[in-house]
ZAMARGU-4260 file (C-alpha; in steps of 0.2 Angstrom, whole numbers, plus 5000, padded with zeros to 4 digits):
<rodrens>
0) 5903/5226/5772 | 5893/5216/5784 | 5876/5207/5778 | 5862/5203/5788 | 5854/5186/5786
5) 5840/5190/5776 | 5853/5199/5764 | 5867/5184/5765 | 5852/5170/5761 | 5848/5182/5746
10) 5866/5184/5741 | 5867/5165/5740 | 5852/5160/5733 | 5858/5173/5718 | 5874/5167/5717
15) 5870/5150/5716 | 5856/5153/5701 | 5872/5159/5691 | 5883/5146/5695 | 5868/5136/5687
20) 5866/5145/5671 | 5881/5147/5668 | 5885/5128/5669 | 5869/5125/5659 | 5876/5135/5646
25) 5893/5133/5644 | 5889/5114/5645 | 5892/5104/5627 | 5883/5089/5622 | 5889/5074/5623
30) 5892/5065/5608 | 5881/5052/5601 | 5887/5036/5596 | 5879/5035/5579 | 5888/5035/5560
35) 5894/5047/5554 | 5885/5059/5543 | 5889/5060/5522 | 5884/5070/5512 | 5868/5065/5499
40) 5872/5049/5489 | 5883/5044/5505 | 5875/5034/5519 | 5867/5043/5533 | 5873/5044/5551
45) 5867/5048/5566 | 5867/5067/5572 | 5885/5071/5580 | 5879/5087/5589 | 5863/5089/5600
50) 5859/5107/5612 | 5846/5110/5623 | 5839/5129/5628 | 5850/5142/5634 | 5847/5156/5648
55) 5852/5172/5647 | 5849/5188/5659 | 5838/5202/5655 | 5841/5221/5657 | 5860/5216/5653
60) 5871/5234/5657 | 5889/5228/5652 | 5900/5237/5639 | 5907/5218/5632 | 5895/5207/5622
65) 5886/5197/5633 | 5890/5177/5631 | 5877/5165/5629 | 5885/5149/5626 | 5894/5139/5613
70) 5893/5128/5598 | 5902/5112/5595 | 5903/5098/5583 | 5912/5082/5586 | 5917/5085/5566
75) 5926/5099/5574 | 5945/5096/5575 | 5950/5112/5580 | 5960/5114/5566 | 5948/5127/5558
80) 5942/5118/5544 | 5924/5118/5553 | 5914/5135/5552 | 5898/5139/5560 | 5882/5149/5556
85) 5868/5156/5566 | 5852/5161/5557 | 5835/5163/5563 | 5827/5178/5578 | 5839/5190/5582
90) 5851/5182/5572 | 5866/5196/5568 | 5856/5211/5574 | 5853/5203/5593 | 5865/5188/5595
95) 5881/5183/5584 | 5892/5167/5583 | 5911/5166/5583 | 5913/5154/5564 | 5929/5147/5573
100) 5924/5145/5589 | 5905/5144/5590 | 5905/5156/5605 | 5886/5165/5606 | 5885/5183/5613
105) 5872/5193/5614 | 5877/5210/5607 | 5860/5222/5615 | 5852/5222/5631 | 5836/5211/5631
110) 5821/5214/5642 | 5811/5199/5644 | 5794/5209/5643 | 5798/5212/5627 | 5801/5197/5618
115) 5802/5181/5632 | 5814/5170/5620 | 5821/5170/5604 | 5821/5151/5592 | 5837/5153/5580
120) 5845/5140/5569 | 5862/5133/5570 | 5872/5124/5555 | 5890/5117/5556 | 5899/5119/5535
125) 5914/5114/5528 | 5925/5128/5528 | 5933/5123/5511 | 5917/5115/5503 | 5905/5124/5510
130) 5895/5110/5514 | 5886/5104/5530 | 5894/5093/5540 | 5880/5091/5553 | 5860/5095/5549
135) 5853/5111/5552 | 5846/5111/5570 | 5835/5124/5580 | 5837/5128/5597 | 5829/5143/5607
140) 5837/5156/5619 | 5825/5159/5635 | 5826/5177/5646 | 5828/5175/5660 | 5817/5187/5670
145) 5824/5200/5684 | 5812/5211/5695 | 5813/5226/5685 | 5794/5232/5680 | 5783/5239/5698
150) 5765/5233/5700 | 5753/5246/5690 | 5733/5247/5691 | 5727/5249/5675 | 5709/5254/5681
155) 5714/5268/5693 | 5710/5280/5700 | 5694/5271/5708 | 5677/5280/5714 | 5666/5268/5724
160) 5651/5273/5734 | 5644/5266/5750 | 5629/5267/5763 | 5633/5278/5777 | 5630/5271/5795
165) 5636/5255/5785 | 5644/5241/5799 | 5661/5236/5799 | 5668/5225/5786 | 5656/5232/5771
170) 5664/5229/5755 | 5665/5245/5746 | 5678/5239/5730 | 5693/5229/5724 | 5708/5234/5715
175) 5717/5227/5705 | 5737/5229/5700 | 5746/5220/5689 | 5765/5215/5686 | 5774/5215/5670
180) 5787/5202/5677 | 5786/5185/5675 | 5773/5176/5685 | 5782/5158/5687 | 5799/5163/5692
185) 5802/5169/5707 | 5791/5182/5717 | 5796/5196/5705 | 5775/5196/5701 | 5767/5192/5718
190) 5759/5207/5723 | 5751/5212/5741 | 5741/5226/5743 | 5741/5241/5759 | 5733/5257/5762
195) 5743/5269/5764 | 5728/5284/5766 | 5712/5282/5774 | 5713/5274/5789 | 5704/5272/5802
200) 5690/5272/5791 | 5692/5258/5778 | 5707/5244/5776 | 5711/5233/5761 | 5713/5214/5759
205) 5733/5213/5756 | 5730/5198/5744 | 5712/5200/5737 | 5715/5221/5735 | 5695/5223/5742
210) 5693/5237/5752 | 5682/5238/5767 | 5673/5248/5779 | 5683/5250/5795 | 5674/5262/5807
215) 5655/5258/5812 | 5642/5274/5809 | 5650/5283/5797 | 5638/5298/5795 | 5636/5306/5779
220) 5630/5323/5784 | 5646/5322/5797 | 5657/5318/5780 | 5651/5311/5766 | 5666/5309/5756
225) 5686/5299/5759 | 5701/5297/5748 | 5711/5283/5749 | 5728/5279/5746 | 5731/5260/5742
230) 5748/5253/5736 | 5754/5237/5729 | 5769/5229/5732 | 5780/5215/5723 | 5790/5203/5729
235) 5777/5199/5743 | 5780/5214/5751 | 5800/5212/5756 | 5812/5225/5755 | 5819/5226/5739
240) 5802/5224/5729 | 5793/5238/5719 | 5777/5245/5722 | 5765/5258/5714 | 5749/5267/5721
245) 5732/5273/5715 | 5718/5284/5722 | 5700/5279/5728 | 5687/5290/5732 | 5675/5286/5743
250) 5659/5292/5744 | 5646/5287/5757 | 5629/5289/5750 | 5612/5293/5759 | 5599/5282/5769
255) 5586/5291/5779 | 5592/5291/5796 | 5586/5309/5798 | 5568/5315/5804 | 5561/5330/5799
260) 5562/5344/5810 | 5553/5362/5812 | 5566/5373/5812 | 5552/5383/5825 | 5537/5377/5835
265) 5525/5391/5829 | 5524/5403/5815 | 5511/5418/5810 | 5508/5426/5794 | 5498/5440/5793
270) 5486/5440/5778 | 5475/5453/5769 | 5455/5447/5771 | 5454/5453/5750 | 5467/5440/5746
275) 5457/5429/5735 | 5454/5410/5733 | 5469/5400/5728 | 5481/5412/5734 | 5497/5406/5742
280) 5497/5412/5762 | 5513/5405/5769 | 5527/5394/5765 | 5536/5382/5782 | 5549/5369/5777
285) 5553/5355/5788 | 5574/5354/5788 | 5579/5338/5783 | 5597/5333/5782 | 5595/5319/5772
290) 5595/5322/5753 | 5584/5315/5739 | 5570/5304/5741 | 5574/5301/5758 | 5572/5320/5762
295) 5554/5320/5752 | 5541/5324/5763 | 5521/5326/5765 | 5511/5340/5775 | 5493/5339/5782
300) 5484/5351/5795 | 5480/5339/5808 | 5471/5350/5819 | 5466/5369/5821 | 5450/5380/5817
305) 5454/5384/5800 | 5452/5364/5792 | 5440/5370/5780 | 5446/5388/5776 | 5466/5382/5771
310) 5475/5368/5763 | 5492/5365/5761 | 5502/5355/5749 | 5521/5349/5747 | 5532/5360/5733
315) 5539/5343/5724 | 5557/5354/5720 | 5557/5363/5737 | 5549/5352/5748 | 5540/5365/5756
320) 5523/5364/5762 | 5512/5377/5752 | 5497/5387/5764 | 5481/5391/5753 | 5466/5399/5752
325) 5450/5389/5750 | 5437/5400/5756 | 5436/5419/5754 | 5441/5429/5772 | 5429/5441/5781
330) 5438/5453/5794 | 5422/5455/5802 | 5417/5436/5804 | 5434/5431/5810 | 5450/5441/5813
335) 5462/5424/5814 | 5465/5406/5811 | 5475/5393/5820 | 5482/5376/5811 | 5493/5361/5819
340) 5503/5355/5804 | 5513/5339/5802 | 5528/5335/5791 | 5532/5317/5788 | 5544/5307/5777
345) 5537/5297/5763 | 5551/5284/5764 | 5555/5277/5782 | 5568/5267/5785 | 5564/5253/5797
350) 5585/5251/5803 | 5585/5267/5810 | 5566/5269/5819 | 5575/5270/5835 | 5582/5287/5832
355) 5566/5293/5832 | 5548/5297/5823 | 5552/5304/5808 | 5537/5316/5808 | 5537/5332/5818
360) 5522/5347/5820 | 5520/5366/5822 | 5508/5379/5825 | 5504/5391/5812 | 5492/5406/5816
365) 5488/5416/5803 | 5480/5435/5806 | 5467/5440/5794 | 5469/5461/5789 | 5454/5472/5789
370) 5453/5478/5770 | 5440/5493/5766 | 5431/5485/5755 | 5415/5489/5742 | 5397/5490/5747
375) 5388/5473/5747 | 5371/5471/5741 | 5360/5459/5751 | 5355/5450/5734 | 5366/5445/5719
380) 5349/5447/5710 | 5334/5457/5711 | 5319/5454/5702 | 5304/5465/5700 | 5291/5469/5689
385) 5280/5485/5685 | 5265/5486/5674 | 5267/5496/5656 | 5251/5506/5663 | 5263/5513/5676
390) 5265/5533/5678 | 5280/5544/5679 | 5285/5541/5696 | 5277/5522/5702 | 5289/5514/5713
395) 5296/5499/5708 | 5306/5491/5722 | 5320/5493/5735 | 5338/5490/5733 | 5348/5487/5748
400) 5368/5487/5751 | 5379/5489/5766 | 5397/5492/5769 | 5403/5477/5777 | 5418/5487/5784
405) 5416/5488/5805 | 5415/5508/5803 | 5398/5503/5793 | 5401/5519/5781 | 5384/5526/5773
410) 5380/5520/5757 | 5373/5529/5741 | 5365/5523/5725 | 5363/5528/5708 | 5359/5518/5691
415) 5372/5512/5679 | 5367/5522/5663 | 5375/5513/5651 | 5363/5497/5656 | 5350/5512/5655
420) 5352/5521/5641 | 5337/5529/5638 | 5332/5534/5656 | 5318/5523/5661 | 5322/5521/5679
425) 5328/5532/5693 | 5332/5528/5712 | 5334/5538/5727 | 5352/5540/5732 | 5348/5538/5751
430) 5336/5524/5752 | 5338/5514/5735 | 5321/5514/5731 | 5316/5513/5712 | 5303/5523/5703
435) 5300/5524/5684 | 5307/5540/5675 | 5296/5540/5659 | 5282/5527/5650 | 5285/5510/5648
440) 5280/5499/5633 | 5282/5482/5633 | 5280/5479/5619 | 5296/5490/5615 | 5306/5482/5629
445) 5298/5469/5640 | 5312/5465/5653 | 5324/5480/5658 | 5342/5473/5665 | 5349/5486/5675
450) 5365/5487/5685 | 5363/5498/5702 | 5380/5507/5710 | 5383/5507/5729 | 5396/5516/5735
455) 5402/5523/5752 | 5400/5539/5756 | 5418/5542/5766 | 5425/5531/5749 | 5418/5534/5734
460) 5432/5523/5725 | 5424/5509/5733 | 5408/5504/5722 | 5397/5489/5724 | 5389/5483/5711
465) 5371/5475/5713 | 5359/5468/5697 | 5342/5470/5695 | 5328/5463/5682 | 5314/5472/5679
470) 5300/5464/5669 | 5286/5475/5663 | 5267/5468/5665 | 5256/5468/5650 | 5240/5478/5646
475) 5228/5479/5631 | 5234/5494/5623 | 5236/5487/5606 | 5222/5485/5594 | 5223/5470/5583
480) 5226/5472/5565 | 5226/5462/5548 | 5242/5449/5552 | 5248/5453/5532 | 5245/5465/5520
485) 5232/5455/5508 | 5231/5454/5491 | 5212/5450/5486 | 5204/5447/5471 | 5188/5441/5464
490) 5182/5435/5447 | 5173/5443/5436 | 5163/5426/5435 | 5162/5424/5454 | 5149/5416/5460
495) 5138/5419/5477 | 5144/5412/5493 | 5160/5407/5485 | 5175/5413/5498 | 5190/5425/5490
500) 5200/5427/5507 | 5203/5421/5522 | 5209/5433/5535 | 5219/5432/5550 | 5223/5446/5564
505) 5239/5450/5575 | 5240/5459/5591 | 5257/5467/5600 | 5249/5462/5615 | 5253/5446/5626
510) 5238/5442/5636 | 5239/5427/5650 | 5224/5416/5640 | 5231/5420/5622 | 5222/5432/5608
515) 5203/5429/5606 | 5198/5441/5591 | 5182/5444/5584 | 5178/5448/5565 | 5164/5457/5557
520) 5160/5472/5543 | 5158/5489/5551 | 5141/5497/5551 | 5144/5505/5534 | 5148/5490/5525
525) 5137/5479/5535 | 5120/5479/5521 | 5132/5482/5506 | 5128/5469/5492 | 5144/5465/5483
530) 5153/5453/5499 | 5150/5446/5516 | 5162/5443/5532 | 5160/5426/5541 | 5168/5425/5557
535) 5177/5407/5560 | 5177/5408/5579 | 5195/5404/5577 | 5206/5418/5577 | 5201/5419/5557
540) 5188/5426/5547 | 5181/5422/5528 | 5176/5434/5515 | 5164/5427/5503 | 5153/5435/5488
545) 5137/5438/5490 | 5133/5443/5470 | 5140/5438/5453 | 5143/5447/5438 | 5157/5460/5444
550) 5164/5468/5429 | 5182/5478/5429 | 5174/5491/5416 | 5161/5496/5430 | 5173/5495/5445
555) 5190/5486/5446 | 5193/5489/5465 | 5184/5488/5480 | 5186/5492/5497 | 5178/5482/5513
560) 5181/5488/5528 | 5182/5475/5543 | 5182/5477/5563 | 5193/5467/5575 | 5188/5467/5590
565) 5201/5457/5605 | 5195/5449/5619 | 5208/5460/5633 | 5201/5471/5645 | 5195/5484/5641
570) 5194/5477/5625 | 5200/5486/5608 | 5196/5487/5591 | 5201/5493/5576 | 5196/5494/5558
575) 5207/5488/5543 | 5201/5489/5524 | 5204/5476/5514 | 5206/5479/5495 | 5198/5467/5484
580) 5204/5468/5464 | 5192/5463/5449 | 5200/5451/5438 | 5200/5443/5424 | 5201/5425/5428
585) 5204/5408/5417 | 5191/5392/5417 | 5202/5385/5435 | 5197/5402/5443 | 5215/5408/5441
590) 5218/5425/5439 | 5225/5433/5422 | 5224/5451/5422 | 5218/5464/5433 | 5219/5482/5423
595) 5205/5490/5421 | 5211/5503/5408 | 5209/5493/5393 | 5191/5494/5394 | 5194/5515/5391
600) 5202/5513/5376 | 5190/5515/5359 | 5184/5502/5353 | 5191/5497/5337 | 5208/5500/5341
605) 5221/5488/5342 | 5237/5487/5351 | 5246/5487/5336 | 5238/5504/5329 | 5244/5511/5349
610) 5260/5508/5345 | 5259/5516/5326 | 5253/5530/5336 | 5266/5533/5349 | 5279/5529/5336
615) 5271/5546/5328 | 5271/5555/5343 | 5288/5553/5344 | 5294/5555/5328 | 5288/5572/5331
620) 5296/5576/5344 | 5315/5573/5337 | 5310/5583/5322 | 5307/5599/5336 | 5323/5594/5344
625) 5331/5594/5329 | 5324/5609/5322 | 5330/5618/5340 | 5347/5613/5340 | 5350/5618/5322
630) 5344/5636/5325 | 5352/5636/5340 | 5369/5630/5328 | 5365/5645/5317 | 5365/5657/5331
635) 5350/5666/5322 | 5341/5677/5334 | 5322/5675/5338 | 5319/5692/5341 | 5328/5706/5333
640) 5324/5726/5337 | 5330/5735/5323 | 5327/5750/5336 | 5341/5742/5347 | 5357/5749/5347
645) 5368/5732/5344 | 5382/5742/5346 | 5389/5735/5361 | 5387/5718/5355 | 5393/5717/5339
650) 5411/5708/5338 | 5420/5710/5323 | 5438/5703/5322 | 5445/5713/5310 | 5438/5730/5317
655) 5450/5743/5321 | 5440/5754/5334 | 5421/5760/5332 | 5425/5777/5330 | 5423/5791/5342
660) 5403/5788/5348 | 5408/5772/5351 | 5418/5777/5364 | 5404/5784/5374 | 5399/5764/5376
665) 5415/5757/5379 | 5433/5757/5383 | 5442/5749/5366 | 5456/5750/5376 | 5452/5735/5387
670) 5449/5724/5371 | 5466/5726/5367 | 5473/5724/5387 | 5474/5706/5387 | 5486/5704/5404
675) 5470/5699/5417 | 5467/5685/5427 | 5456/5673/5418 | 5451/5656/5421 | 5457/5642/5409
680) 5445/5632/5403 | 5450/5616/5392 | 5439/5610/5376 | 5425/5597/5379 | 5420/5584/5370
685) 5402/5592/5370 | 5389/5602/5358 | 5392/5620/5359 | 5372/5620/5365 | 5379/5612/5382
690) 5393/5621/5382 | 5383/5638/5382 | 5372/5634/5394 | 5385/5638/5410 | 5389/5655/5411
695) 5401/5660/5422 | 5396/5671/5437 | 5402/5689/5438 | 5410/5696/5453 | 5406/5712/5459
700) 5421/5723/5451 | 5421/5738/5439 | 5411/5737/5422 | 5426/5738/5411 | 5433/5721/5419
705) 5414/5715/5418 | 5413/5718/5399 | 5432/5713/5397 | 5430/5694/5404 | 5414/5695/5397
710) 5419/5698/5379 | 5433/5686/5381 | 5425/5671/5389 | 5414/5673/5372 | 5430/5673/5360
715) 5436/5659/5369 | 5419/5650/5367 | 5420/5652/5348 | 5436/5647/5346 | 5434/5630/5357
720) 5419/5628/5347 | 5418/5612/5335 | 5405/5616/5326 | 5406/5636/5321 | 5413/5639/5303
725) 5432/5644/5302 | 5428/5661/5295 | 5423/5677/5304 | 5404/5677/5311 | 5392/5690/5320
730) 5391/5687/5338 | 5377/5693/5345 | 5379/5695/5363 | 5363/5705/5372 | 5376/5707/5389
735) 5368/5725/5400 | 5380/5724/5412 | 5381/5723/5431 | 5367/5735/5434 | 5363/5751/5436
740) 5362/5767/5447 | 5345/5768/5447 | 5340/5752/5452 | 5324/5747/5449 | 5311/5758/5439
745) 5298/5742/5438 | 5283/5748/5442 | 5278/5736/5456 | 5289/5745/5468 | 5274/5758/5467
750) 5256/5761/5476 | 5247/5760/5461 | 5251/5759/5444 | 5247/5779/5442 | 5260/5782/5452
755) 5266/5800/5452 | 5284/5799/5452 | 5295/5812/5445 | 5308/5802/5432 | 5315/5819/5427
760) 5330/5814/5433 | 5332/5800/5420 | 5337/5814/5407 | 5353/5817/5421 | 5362/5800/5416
765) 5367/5800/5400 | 5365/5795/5383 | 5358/5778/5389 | 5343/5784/5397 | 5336/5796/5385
770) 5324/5783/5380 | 5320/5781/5397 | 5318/5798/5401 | 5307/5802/5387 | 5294/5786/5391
775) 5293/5793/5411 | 5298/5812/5411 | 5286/5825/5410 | 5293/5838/5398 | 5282/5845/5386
780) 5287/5831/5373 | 5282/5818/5387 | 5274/5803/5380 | 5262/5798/5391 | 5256/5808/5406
</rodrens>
């Protein structure tokens, strides 16, 4: 086939390397001219055998061993009797050695970025001894190298970042590829670098691998990101040579070459005039295509009529600029606003100034909404006052509110009760005018806080609320009176003049000068002999004696009465009694006893015969008790009628029927019907006397049930009872009954006690009456007449 010149200089340039090797290792040394080499004990020679390196190909493909080169030794005839052996790297497993011939081949491929050379030793022997016939010598077997590994980046793929509107020839990074051949023969290493993606944007130094910007004004917010393709190539870039690639990403980062614009030269924002303070009005952003600090901006009203009634700030996050209230809005006093705003960036960069100011305004207009609001009162406060002298009626003060709505809707009052509880105040619904309802008492209450409601008459959901503070004006219409309650006494061995109290006064009153009060004994007690009243012109007064010799067993206690008088006007006064004890008082003029009724007692007798004698007294008394309860134990009755018929009440548990009169009195079927409703009652740990004090309470029902519960509540009493004996007994009962017929037959019910009555009728009842009718009937065997 026909070769270019390129390709024929390659041709011969590898053709003339093998000639080389080859020749290098098929080469023997020559011999040395030294004495022959003995054995030990024999004299030594010189060496008969000398090698230098041999070179053998990497990345061998033949099916045959591949030669190396050859060992010979001058003691070598040729007649066999010389064997050689190969020891060392590789020895065996890699290379072996003909014994005969020392031939060297190299038995698997080798790849030179594996291992790069290989030391063995050699070592001639006598094939029939066994001994060396030459010294052991070491030699090294070098690979030689072929291009057989591509250029690699061991760092890839890359990112970089670089400014955007960055000028031509801006480094952005440098890449790196590396060559597993070997570096110092031949160009099998030398790498240069291309791109192979990315252009016209960036390039790459073909030696150095940095890549650079190629294009002025790269704009991020055009494009903000590139991805190259860079490849490197052995060889020096000549056909025939390996390559391999890697990736970049290029990203172009951000510089503030962007001014803030308005998106629109005017807003307007209608707002509510009830919004209150702080509230958020509007929101504007300035767009901005720039990102992060270089998009921050700052807001300010630079002009407009609303300065003082709005703000606005910057949202950090959002950067938006933030409208608020600082003022409250009144519909009535102004319907809208108008603000010039400017946004700005915080961060300029001085490169790019010539595209412009990065600042920019707008007009923002904001419309206040008419709201129906509450009535307003012309004062937060109102204070007033009102004397407690006042009458039902007196007018205190005006309260005024309007609606500060432009349809001016009437307004009507009325008092907040629960800031009035008791009533004290009323107001006229129209005009607002305050009167008190009922008596006022300062002393009771001496300022009233009330809260007044305004509301409009077209809306009564909309109520104003205004605040007033009544304070009521004092006038003497409290008397002044002791300022304690006094505990006086004097000695039985007082002596004139001396002072046993001293006395102050208290008034509910609150003049403007302070309490003047003035002290002296009422008219009664003015010429009494026993004590005296010196007024202290100070608000005090001194009670003094004006005798000596008071004695408790003439009179313990007595009573001086004293006037105050205030100093108000009108003035008032009053009279307190002070009570002044007679005492029994020690050398110091301390008191020790006040009683009086040790001084009744009879002479002669001691406390200790007082105490015999109420220790008597009720010694007595437990013998009555006593005497009581054990009768009472006894059942014994107090009064018996041996004219009473006790039938009735006679129980007898081991009776068997009271023959046929008794029958007349009672049922003595019902003893034995015991199937009734009874109330249970359990036993208490108490004396029978207690017990039977309770008796249950009859309803009305028939008088066979009456007597039946009757006569059972009493069995069940003596059964339950602890202390009756545990043999039969006579109870004695006494029960009449529920009443009769007759009703009463008292005489009270009559004129007169000679009442002329007819009781023949009595005879009509029965057996049960006779008695009756005998005492009040007037047959001819009539008692009385």
């Amino acid at each position: 086939m026909k070769l270019g010149k390129v390709e024929f200089c390659h041709f011969l340039q590898i053709l003339a390397l093998f000639l080389c090797l080859s020749g290098m290792n098929q080469a023997e040394l020559s011999r040395s001219r030294s004495k022959p080499y003995f054995q030990s004990g024999r004299t030594r020679t010189k060496r008969s055998w000398v090698w230098n390196q041999f070179f053998v190909l990497e990345e061998y493909m033949g099916t045959d061993p591949l030669y190396v080169g050859k060992l010979h030794s001058d003691v070598d005839k040729g007649d066999g009797s010389i064997k050689y052996i190969l020891s060392g790297e590789g020895a065996s497993s890699i290379f072996i050695i003909d014994e005969n011939t020392g031939d060297i081949h190299a038995t698997k491929r080798l790849d030179r970025e594996e291992q790069a050379y290989y030391t063995l030793r050699a070592q001639a022997l006598d094939r029939l001894t066994n001994k060396p016939v030459e010294p052991e010598s070491e030699f090294v077997i070098k690979i030689q190298d072929i291009n057989d590994n591509e250029p690699k980046f061991l760092d890839g793929p890359y990112t970089a970042g670089v400014p955007e509107m960055s000028p031509v020839g801006t480094s952005v990074v440098q890449v790196t590829a590396t060559d597993a051949d070997d570096p110092t023969y031949g160009n099998s290493a030398r790498v240069v670098y291309s791109i192979l993606q990315g252009q016209p944007y960036f390039s790459v130094e073909p030696k150095t691998g940095v890549i650079k910007t190629a294009l002025p004004n790269m704009d991020r917010e055009a494009k903000d990101q590139y991805l190259l393709v860079i490849q490197a190539k052995d060889m020096v870039g000549q056909n025939g040579g390996l390559s391999g690639t890697t990736s970049v990403t290029v990203t172009l980062t951000d510089v503030n070459d962007n001014p803030p614009r308005f998106p629109r030269r005017s807003y307007q924002y209608n707002v509510p005039e009830s919004l209150p303070v702080a509230s958020v009005v509007a929101r504007i952003k300035a767009a901005d295509a720039d990102v992060g600090p270089n998009a921050e901006m700052e807001y300010k009203i630079v002009d407009g009529d609303g300065l003082g009634v709005f703000k606005i700030s910057v949202d950090k996050d959002t950067q938006e600029g933030i409208i608020t209230i600082q003022k409250e809005l009144d519909f009535e006093a102004k319907t809208s606003y108008t603000l010039r705003i400017e946004a700005a960036n915080m961060h300029v960069d001085p490169r790019f100034l010539s595209l412009g100011p990065f600042s920019d305004m707008t007009t923002v207009k904001i419309i206040v909404e008419d709201v129906d609001e509450p009535p307003v009162f012309t004062s937060r406060l109102y204070s007033m006052v009102v004397s407690e002298a006042a009458k039902v009626g007196t007018i205190i003060g005006t309260v005024a509110a309007h609606d500060p709505d432009a349809s001016n809707s009437p307004v009507r009052y009325s008092i907040d009760r629960n800031t009035d509880l008791e009533r004290y105040f009323n107001i006229d619904a129209n005009s607002g005018v305050i009167t008190t309802a009922k008596s006022l008492d300062r002393e009771t209450n001496a300022i009233h806080n009330i809260t007044v409601l305004a509301m409009e008459s077209q809306n009564p959901a909309q109520i104003g609320r205004g605040y007033v503070a009544i304070t009521i004006l004092d006038i003497n219409d409290n008397a002044p009176e002791f300022a304690m309650e006094y505990e006086t006494t004097v000695c039985e061995n007082a002596q004139p003049g001396q002072v046993i109290q001293k006395i102050s006064a208290i008034d509910k009153d609150d003049p403007p000068n302070g309490h003047q009060f003035y002290f002296s004994l009422t008219a009664e007690a003015a010429n009494n002999h026993n004590f005296t009243l010196q007024d202290n012109k100070d608000n005090t007064a001194t009670v003094l004696t004006r005798r000596n010799g008071f004695r408790r067993q003439e009179q313990s206690v007595f009573y001086l009465p004293i006037f105050i008088v205030d100093s108000g006007s009108p003035s008032l006064s009053s009279t307190n009694t002070l009570t002044i004890r007679v005492c029994d008082c020690d050398a110091d003029g301390i008191a020790q006893t006040c009683n009086a009724e040790a001084y009744i007692l009879p002479a002669g007798l001691s406390t200790g015969a007082l105490i015999a004698i109420l220790a008597c007294v009720l010694t007595l008394l437990v013998l009555v008790l006593l005497i009581v309860t054990m009768r009472r134990r006894k059942k014994e009755p107090l009064i018996f009628d041996e004219e009473r018929d006790i039938r009735e009440n006679i129980v007898r548990y081991d009776d068997e029927g009271g023959g046929e009169e008794d029958t007349e009195a009672f049922d003595m079927a019902a003893l034995r019907n015991l199937n009734i409703i009874r109330d249970t009652k359990t036993r208490r740990d108490v004396t029978p006397e207690i017990q039977f004090l309770s008796r249950p309470t009859f309803k009305s029902i028939p008088d066979n049930v009456i007597f039946r519960e009757f006569i059972w509540e009493r069995l069940k009493e003596a059964d339950v009872d602890p202390c009756a004996p545990p043999y039969d007994s006579l109870q004695t009962y006494a029960f009449e009954g529920n009443g009769s017929v007759a009703e009463s037959l008292s005489s009270l019910d009559s004129i007169s006690s000679n009442s002329d009555q007819n009781y023949d009728y009595l005879s009509d009842w029965g057996p049960r009456f006779k008695r009756l009718a005998d005492m009040y009937g007037t047959g001819p065997d009539c008692l009385y007449s």
